[in-house]
C-alpha positions in Angstrom: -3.7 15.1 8.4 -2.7 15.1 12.0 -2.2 11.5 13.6 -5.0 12.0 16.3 -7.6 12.4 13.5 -6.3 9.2 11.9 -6.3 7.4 15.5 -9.6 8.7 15.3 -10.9 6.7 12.5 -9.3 3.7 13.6 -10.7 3.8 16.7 -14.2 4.0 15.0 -13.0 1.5 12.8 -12.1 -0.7 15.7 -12.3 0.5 19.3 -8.7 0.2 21.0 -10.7 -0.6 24.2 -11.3 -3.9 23.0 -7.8 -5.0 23.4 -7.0 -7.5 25.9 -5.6 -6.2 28.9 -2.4 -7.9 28.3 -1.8 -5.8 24.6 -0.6 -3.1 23.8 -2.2 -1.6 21.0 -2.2 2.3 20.7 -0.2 4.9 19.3 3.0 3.4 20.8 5.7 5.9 19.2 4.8 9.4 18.0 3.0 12.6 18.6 -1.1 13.0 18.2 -0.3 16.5 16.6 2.2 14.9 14.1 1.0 16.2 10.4 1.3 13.1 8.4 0.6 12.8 4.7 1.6 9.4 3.7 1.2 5.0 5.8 2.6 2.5 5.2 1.2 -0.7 6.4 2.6 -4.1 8.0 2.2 -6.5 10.3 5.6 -6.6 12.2 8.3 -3.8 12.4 11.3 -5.1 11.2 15.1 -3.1 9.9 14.2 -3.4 6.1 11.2 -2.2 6.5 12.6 1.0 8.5 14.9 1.5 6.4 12.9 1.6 3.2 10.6 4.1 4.6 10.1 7.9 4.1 10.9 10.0 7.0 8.2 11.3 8.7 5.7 7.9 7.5 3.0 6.5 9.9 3.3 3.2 10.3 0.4 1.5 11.3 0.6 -2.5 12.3 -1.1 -5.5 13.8 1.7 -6.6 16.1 2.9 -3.9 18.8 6.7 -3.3 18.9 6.7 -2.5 22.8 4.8 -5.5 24.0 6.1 -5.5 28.1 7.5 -3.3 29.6 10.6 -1.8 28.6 13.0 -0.7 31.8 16.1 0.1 29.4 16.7 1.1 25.5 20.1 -0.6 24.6 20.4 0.2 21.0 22.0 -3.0 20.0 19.1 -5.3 21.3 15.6 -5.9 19.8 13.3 -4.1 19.8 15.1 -1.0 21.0 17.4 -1.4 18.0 14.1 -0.4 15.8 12.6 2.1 17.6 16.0 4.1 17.7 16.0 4.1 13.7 12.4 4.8 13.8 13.1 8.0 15.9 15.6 9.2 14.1 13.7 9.3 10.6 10.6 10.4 12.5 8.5 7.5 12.1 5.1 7.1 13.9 3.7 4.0 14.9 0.4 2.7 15.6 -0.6 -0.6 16.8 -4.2 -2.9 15.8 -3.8 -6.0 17.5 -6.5 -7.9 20.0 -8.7 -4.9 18.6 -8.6 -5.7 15.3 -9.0 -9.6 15.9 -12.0 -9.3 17.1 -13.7 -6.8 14.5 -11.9 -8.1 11.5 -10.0 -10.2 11.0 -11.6 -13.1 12.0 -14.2 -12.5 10.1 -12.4 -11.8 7.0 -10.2 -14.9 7.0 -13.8 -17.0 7.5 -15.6 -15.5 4.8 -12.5 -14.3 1.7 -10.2 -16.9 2.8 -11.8 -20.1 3.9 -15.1 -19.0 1.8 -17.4 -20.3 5.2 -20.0 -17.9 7.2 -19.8 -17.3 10.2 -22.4 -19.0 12.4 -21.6 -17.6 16.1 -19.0 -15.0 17.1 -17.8 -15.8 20.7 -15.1 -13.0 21.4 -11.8 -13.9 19.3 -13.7 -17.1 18.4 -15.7 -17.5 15.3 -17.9 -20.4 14.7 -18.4 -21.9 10.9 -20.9 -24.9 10.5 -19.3 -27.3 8.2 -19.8 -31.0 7.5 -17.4 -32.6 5.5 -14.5 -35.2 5.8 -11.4 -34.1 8.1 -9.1 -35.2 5.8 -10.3 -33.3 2.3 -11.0 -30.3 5.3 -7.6 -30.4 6.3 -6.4 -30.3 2.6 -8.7 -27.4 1.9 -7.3 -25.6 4.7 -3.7 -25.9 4.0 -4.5 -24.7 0.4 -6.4 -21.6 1.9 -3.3 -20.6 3.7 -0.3 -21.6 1.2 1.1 -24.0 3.8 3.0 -26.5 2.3 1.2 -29.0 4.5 -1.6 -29.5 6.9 -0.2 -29.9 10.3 -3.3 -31.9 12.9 -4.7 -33.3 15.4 -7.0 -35.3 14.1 -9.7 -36.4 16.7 -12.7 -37.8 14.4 -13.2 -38.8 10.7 -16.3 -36.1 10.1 -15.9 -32.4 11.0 -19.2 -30.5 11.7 -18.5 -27.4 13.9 -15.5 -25.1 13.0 -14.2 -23.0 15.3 -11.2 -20.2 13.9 -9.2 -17.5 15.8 -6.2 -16.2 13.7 -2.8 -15.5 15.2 -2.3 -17.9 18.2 -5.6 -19.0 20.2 -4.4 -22.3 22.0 -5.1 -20.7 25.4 -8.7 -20.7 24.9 -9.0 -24.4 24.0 -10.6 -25.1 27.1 -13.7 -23.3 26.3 -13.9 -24.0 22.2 -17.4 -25.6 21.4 -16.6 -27.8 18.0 -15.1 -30.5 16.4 -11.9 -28.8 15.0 -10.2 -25.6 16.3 -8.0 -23.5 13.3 -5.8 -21.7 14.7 -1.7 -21.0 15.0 1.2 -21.7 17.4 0.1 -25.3 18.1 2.3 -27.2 20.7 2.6 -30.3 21.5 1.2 -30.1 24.5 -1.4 -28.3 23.3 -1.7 -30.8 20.7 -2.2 -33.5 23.4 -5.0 -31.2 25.5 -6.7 -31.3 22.2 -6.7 -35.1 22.1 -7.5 -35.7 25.8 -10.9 -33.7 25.0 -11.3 -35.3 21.3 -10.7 -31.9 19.9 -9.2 -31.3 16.1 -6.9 -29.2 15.8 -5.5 -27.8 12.3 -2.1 -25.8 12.3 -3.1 -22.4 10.0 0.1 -20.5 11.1 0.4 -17.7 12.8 1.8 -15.5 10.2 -0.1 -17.2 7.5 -3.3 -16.4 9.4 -2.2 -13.0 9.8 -1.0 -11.8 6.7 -3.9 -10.3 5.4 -4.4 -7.4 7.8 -2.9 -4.6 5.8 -5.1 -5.6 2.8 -8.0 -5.1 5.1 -6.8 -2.1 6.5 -5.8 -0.6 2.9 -9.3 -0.7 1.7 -10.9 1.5 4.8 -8.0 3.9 4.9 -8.8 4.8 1.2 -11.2 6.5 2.2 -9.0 9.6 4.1 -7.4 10.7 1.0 -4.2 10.0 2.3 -1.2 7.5 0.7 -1.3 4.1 1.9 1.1 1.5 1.0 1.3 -2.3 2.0 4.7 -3.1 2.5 5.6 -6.3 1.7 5.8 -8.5 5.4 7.7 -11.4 5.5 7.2 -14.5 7.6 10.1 -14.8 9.7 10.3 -18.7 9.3 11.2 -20.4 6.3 10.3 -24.2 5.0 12.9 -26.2 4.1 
C-alpha cells in the first residue's frame, strides 16, 4: 500500500489540520508514493528503535522528530543523528501529535484509563464530573498511571469538576474551568499559578499520559490489512 493512501486514512481518522500551528505533524520523512507493507508504531523516535526496524518500515508516531526548524543536519547531534539512520534503511515517518490529542486521546485516557465520562470537550481539554475526596482522587490517579506517587497541588479537600489534557497542558491553566487540572510537565511555577487561583493540580506525567497512543492507533490500523507492530517505547526518565 502506498503511504499516501495510508496518510489518507489517518487523516480521516484524525484530520492533520487540527494541529496547532506550532506542530508539526505530517509525513515528516518519506515519499507519498513509497509502497509500504509493514508499521511499526511509537511515540518517540529513538536509536534502538531504528535500529531494530525493517528497512523500508513506516513509522508512524505521536511526537514529531523535526519539531523547529532545522537550518543544518550534523550527524552527530540529535535529532539529525536519527533521521540519518532512518534514511539510510529507508524508513518513513509520520507524525499524530496536537491532531490526535484532540480526537483521541483524551478521550481514551478519560474513559479506559481513568474509567470517568466525559462531560464537556473544550479543544485539548476534557471535562469529567466527579465528586469525591482529593486525597483518595489523587491516589486513584497515580494508580491509573503506574506513578509511583501522586505529585499535587492540592487547593481544596472535595474535588467536583475534572478537567484532563494528556502530554503537557500547563499553558492553558488560565482558561481551565474546575477544581483539579490532570495533566503533565507541572512546574513549580506553574504549581504556584495553580495556587494563586485555588486550582488542583495532579502531576499524570507526560509520558505516562501518553503511552497509550500506539494501542489506540493499532486497533484502527487493523483494519488496512497491513502489519502493525507496537514497539515497545520507553519513558526517558527513570525513578530512583
Amino acid at each position: 500500500m502506498k503511504i499516501s493512501q495510508i496518510y489518507a486514512f489517518l487523516d480521516n481518522l484524525s484530520p492533520f489540520e487540527l494541529q496547532e500551528k506550532w506542530d508539526n505533524s505530517g509525513l515528516l520523512v518519506g515519499d507519498f508514493n513509497k509502497e509500504v507493507d509493514k508499521i511499526v508504531l511509537s511515540i518517540d523516535v529513538d536509536e534502538a528503535l531504528i535500529d531494530s526496524m525493517e528497512e523500508g518500515t513506516l513509522l508512524i508516531t505521536h511526537h514529531p522528530i523535526i519539531f523547529g526548524g532545522l537550518k543544518q543536519l550534523e550527524f552527530s547531534k540529535y535529532p539529525a543523528n536519527l533521521l540519518q539512520k532512518m534514511i539510510q534503511k529507508n524508513i518513513s515517518n509520520i507524525s499524530m501529535h496536537t491532531n490526535f490529542d484532540q480526537t483521541h486521546l483524551n478521550e481514551y485516557v478519560a474513559s479506559e484509563i481513568l474509567g470517568y465520562e466525559i462531560k464537556q470537550k473544550d479543544g485539548f481539554v476534557a471535562y469529567l464530573d466527579i465528586d469525591e475526596d482529593f486525597d483518595v482522587f489523587a491516589s486513584k490517579v497515580a494508580s491509573a498511571f503506574s506513578l509511583p506517587h501522586a505529585r499535587c497541588v492540592k487547593s481544596s479537600q472535595r474535588v467536583k469538576r475534572v478537567a484532563l489534557t494528556t502530554g503537557s497542558g500547563c499553558s492553558l491553566i488560565k482558561s481551565i474551568k474546575a477544581d483539579c487540572f490532570l495533566t503533565g510537565d507541572i512546574k513549580y511555577h506553574d504549581a504556584m499559578e495553580a495556587k494563586s487561583i485555588n486550582l488542583s493540580m495532579i502531576d499524570i506525567g507526560h509520558f505516562e499520559s501518553e503511552r497509550f497512543f500506539a494501542d489506540i492507533l493499532f486497533k484502527h490500523l487493523k483494519n488496512l490489512g497491513l502489519e502493525a507492530i507496537i514497539s515497545s517505547s520507553k519513558n526517558p526518565f527513570t525513578y530512583i
